[in-house]
C-alpha positions in Angstrom: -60.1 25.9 20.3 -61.5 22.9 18.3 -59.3 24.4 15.1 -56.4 24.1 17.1 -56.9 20.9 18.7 -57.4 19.7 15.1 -54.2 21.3 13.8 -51.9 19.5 17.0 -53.6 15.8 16.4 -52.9 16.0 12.6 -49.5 16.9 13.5 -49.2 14.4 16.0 -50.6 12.1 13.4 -47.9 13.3 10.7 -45.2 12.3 13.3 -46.7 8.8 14.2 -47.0 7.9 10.3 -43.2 9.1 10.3 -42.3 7.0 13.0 -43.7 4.0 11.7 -42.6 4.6 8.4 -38.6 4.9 9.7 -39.2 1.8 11.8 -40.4 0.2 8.7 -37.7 1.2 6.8 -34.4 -0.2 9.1 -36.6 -3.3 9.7 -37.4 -4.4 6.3 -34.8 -2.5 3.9 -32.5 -0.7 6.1 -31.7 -4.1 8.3 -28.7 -5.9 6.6 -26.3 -2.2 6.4 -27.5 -1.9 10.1 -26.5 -5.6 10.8 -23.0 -5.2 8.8 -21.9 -2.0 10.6 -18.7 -2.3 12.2 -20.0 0.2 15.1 -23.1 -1.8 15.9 -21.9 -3.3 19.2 -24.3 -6.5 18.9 -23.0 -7.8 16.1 -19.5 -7.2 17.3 -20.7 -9.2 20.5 -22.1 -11.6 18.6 -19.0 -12.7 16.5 -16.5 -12.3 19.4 -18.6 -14.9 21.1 -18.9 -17.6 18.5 -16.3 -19.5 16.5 -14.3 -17.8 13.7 -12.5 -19.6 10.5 -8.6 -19.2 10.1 -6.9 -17.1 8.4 -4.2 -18.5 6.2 -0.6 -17.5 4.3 -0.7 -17.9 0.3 1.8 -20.7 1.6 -0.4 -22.4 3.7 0.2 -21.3 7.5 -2.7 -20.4 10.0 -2.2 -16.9 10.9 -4.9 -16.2 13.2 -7.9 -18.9 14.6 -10.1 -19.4 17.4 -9.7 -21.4 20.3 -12.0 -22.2 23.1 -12.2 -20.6 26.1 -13.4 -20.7 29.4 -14.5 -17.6 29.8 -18.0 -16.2 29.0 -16.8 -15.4 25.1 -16.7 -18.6 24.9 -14.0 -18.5 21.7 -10.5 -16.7 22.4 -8.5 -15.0 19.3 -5.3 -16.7 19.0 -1.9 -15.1 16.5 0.1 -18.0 15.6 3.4 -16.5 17.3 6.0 -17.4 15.0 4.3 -15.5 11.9 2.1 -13.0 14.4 4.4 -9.6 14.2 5.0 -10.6 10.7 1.6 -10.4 9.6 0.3 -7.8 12.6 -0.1 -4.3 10.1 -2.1 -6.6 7.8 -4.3 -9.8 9.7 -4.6 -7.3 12.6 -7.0 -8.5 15.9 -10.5 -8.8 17.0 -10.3 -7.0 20.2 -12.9 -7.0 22.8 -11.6 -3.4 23.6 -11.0 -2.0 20.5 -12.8 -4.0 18.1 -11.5 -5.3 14.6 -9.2 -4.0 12.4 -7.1 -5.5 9.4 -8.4 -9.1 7.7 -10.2 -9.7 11.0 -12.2 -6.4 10.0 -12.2 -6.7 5.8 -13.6 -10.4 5.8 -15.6 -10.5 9.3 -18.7 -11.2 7.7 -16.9 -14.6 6.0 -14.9 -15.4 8.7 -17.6 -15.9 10.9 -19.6 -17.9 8.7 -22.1 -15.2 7.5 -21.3 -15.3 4.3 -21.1 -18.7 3.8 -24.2 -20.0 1.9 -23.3 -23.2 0.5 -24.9 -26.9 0.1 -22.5 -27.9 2.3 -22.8 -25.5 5.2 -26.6 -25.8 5.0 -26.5 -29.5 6.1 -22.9 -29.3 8.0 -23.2 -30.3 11.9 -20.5 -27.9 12.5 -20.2 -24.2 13.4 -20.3 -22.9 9.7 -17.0 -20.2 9.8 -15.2 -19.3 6.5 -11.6 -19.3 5.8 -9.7 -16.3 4.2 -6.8 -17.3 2.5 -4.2 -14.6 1.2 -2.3 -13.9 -1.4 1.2 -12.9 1.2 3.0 -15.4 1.9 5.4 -16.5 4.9 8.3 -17.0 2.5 7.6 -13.4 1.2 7.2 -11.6 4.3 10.2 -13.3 6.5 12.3 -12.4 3.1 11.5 -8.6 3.4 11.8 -8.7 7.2 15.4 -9.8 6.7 16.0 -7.8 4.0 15.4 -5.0 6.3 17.0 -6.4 8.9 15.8 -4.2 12.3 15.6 -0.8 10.0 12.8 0.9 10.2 11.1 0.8 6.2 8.4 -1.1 4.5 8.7 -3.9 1.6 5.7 -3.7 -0.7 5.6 -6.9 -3.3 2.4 -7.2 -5.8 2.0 -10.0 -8.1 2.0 -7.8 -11.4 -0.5 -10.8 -13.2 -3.1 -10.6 -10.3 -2.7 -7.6 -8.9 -2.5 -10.0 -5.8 0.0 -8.7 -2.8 2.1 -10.8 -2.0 3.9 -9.0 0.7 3.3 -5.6 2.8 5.6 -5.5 5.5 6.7 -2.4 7.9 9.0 -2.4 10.6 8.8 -1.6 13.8 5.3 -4.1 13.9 4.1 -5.1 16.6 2.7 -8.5 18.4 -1.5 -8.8 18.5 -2.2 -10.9 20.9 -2.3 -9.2 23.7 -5.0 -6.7 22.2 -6.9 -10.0 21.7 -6.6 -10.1 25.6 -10.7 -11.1 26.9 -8.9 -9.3 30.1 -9.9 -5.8 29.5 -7.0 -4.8 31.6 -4.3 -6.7 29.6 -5.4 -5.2 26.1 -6.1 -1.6 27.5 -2.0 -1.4 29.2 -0.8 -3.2 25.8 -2.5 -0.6 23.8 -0.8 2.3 26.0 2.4 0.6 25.4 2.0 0.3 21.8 1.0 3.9 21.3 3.4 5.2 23.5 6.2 3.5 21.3 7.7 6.3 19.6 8.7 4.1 16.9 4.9 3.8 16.4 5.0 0.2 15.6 1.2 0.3 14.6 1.5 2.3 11.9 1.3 0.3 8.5 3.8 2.3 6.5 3.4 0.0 3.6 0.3 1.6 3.0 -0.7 4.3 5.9 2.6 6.4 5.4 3.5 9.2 2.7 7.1 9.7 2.1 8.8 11.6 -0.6 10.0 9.3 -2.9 13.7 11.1 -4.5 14.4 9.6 -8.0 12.1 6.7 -7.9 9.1 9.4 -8.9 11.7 9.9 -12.0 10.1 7.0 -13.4 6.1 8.9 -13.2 8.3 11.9 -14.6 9.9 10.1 -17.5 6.4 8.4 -18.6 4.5 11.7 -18.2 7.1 13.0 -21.0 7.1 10.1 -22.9 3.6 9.5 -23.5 3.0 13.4 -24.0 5.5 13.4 -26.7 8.6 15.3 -25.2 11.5 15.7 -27.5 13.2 12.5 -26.2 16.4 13.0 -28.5 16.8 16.6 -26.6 20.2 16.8 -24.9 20.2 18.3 -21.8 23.5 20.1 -20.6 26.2 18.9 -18.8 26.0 20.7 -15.4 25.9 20.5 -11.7 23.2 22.5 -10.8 20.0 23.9 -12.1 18.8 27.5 -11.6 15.4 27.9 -10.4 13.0 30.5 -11.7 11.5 32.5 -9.5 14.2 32.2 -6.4 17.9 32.5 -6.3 17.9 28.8 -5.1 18.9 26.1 -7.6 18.4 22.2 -7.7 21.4 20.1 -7.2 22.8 17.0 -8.6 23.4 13.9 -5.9 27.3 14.5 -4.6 27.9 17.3 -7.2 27.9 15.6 -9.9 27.6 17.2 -13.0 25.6 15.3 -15.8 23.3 15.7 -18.6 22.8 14.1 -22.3 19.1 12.6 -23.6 16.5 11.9 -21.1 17.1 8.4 -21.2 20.8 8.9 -19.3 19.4 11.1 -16.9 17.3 8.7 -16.0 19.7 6.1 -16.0 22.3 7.8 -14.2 19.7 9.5 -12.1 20.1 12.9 -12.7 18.0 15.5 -10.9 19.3 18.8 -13.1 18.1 16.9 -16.0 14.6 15.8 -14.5 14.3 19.5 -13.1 14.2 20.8 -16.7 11.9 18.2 -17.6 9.6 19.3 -15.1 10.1 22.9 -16.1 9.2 22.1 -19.6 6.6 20.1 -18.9 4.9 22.5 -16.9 1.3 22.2 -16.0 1.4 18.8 -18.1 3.7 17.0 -15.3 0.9 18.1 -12.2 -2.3 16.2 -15.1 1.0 14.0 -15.7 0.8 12.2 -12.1 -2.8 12.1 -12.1 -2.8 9.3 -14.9 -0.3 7.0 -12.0 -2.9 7.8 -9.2 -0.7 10.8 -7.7 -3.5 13.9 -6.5 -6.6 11.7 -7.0 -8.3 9.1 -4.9 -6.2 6.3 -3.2 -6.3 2.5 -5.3 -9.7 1.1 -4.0 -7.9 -2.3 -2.4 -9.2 -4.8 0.3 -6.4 -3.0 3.2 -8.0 -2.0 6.3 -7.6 0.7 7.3 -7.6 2.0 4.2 -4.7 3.3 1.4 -4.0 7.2 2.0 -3.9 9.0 -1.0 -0.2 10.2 -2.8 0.1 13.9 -3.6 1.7 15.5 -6.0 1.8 19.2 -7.7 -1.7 21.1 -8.0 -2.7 21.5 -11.4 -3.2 25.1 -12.2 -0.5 26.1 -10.0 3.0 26.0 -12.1 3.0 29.7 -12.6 3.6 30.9 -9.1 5.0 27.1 -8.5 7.6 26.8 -10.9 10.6 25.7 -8.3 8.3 23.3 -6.7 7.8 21.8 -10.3 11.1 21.3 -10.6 11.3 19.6 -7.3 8.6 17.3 -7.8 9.5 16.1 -11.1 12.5 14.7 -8.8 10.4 13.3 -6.2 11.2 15.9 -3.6 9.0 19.7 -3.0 5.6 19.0 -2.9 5.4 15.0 -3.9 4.5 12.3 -1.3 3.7 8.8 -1.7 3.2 5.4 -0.2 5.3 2.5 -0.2 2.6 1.0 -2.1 2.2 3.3 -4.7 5.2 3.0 -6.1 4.9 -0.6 -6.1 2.1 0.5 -8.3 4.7 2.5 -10.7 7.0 -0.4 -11.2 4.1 -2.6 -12.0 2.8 -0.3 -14.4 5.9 -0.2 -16.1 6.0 -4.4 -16.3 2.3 -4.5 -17.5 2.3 -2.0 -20.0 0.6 1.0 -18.6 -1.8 -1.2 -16.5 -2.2 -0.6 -12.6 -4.5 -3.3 -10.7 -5.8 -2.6 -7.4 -4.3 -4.0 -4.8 -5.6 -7.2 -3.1 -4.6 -8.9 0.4 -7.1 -12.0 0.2 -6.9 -14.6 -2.6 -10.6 -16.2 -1.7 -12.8 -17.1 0.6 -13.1 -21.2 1.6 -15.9 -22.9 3.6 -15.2 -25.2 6.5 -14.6 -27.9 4.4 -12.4 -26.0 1.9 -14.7 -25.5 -1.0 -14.2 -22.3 -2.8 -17.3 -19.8 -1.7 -15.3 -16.7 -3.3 -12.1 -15.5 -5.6 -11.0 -12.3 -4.9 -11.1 -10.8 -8.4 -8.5 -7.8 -8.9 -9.7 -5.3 -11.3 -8.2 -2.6 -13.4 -7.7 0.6 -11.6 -5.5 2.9 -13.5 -4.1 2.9 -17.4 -1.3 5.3 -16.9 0.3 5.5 -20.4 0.5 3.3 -23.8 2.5 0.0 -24.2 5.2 1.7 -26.4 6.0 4.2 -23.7 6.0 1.4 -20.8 8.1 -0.6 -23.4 10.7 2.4 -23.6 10.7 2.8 -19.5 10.9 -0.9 -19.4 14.4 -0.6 -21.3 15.8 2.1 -19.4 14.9 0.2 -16.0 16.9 -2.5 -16.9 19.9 -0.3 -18.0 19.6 1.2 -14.4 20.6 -2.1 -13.0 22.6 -3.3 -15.6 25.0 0.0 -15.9 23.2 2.6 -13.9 22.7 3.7 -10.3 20.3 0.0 -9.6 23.5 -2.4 -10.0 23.1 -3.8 -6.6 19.8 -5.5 -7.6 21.5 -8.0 -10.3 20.1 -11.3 -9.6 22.1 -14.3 -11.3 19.9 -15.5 -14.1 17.0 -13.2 -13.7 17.2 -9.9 -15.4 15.5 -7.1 -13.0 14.6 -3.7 -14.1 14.1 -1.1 -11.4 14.8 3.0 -10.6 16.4 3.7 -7.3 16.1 6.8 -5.3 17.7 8.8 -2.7 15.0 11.0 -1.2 15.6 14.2 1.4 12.9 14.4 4.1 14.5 16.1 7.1 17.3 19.2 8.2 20.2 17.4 9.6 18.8 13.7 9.0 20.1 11.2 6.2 17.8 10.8 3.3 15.2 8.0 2.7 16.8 5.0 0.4 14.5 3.9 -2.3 14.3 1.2 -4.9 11.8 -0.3 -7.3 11.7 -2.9 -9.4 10.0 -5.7 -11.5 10.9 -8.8 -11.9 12.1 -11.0 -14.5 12.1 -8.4 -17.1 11.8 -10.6 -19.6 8.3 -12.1 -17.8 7.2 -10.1 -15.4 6.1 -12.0 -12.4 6.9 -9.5 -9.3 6.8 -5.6 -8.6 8.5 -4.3 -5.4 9.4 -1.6 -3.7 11.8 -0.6 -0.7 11.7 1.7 1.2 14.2 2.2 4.1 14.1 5.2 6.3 16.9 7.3 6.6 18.9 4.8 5.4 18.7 2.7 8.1 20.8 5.6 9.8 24.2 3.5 8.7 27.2 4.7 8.2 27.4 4.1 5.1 26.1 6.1 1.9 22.7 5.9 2.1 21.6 6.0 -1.1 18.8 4.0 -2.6 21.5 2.0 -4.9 23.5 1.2 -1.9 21.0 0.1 0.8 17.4 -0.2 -0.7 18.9 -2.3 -3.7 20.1 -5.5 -2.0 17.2 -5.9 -0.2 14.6 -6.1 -3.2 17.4 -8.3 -4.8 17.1 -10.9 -1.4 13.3 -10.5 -1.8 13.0 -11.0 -5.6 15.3 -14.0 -5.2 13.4 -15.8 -2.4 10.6 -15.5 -4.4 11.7 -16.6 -7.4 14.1 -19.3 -6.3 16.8 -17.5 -7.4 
């Protein structure tokens, strides 16, 4: 008996020195992760009830501050209501019901003064709160909600020199401030409403939504061949459609039309019988191909919250029972879906020189009395091929919009290079309209890309030359005071 009392107090023991240890451990090393979470309700509680810094455009305009109020949170979330639905998808709300999501999530930590460890704040009489200041801008998001103009699509703009965004809008959005609601009531029906919308005006396309992209992924096609040496002098025959091994099916030129030539007028006259042979020839080398632009591998790390969904493209080891789909996806159709974003990502690739940045929303972080605590550094995330490719794609964009299918994005003065696409998603529904560009050509400043959904559903031809390429010209132009 004595043995066995023996063995249960040393194991009682064992578990107490556990215990202790554990404890130890989220006290003392554990404690700041703990504190951080964004599911530990006490901190949440604690920043809903104190004063918060603004958030503020590139351009200077409060987004979103804190107000007093007379209720027992002492500080009410307020959505400046001329900018709010223009900035929803990316400020987003704090939310007594639902917590934080968007900037208000990203930069909690600075916007309620955590952060903020400077010789000022230590001897400041004030609530110490940080500012977050963006890189968007008013100017550029009202630009790409009138370029869009009701439709339902998404304007991505990066600043190809920072990797800063300057704009990431979708539409439908939607308007925060009742989710701010401190009555629990208010934000839970606004909520219902919202999600019951089937427009579904909370998703962030720009970043949260794969499409398939048509003949803007032309451009990830053309510099997969380029930079792993394809013949680009080949001449490709003049046809109207393209027989597909495997199947009886064959890939289609856009209205019938039958072309063909070197790669570089299929790409400027945009045509897929051309692009379907490239991806035939390529073959396994077009699904490593996309890997290099960030298509089939982790999403861009970026300061977006929620995060960037990943692209997808062809499956490497795959083309020999996949060879139609190969085709299809060197044309941005089959098995290839992207963001918005991402192929904001190609353009600027193209303008840089093979050099993709991730993606930031916040420029820096300010104290209360607008000293600089913290730049937000953008980093290199991708080198998708060599300058003398991107320099050879950076010709043929601009022969898209000089002479190609991309005319409808001329700017007086500025020379833009882009790629447009027309992209099938649906039986029975008008395609997607794409277009991407960079901007001037000469001096890249500006990479952009437009996506409209089904076209808008006009009635006219909804083609990515026709209605996706005005609307980055009106964008490009209000940025660069065109």
């Amino acid at each position: 008996m004595n043995t066995g009392i023996r063995r249960v107090g040393a194991l009682v023991l064992v578990l107490f020195i556990g215990l202790v240890a554990q404890l130890t451990y989220l006290q003392l090393v554990d404690s700041n992760k703990l504190a951080d979470d964004p599911h530990n309700a006490r901190r949440f509680l604690q920043d809903i009830s104190r004063p918060r810094g603004p958030i503020v455009s590139a351009d200077g305009v409060v987004l979103a501050k804190s107000v007093p109020s007379p209720d027992d949170l002492k500080y009410q979330r307020v959505y400046t209501p001329l900018t709010a639905k223009l900035f929803a998808q990316v400020v987003g709300y704090q939310s007594v019901n639902y917590g934080s999501v968007g900037v208000e999530a990203q930069y909690s930590s600075a916007l309620s003064g955590r952060d903020i460890h400077t010789f000022h704040s230590v001897f400041s009489t004030r609530p110490v709160t940080g500012t977050v200041v963006l890189n968007l801008s008013v100017k550029a998001q009202l630009a790409a909600a009138e370029g869009l103009a009701g439709r339902r699509g998404s304007v991505v703009v990066l600043n190809v020199r920072t990797g800063g965004v300057v704009a990431a809008y979708s539409n439908p959005t939607f308007d925060p401030q009742p989710l701010a609601s401190h009555n629990l009531l208010v934000a839970a029906a606004a909520r219902q409403f919202l999600l019951a919308d089937p427009e579904n005006p909370m998703l962030a396309r720009a970043w949260r939504e794969l499409y398939p992209p048509g003949s803007t992924f032309k451009t990830v096609t053309a510099g997969t061949a380029l930079q792993d040496n394809v013949d680009v002098n080949k001449h490709f025959p003049f046809i109207t459609e393209l027989k597909l091994p495997l199947t009886t099916a064959t890939l289609q030129n856009f209205g019938g039309e039958r072309c063909g030539g070197t790669l570089e007028e299929g790409f400027i006259e945009s045509c897929n019988t051309t692009f379907g042979q490239v991806g035939l020839d390529l073959n396994e080398q077009l699904a490593t191909g996309v890997q290099r632009f960030g298509v089939n591998t982790e999403p861009p790390p970026s300061d977006f919250n929620p995060s960037v969904v990943a692209s997808i493209g062809p499956r490497p080891g795959t083309f020999k029972i996949e060879q139609p789909r190969f085709a299809q996806a060197a044309i941005g159709q089959g098995p290839v879906a992207v963001t918005p974003l991402e192929m904001a990502l190609v353009a600027e690739s193209v303008a840089t020189g093979g050099v993709m940045r991730e993606p930031e929303v916040a420029n820096r972080i300010e104290d209360s009395d607008g000293n600089v605590v913290r730049r937000i550094q953008s980093k290199v995330w991708r080198r998708t091929m060599d300058p003398t490719t991107a320099a050879t794609l950076h010709q043929w964009m601009i022969e898209v919009v000089q002479r190609g299918t991309g005319t409808a994005a001329q700017i007086p003065g500025i020379q833009v290079a882009g790629k447009t696409g027309t992209a099938e998603n649906a039986p029975n529904e008008p395609p997607h309209a794409w277009f991407i560009a960079f901007a001037p050509a000469d001096d890249p400043l500006y990479a952009i890309s437009v996506l409209v959904e089904h076209g808008g559903s006009s009635q006219a031809e909804t083609t990515g030359g026709r209605v996706a390429a005005p609307i980055a010209a009106q964008v490009l132009s209000a940025l660069l005071g065109a």
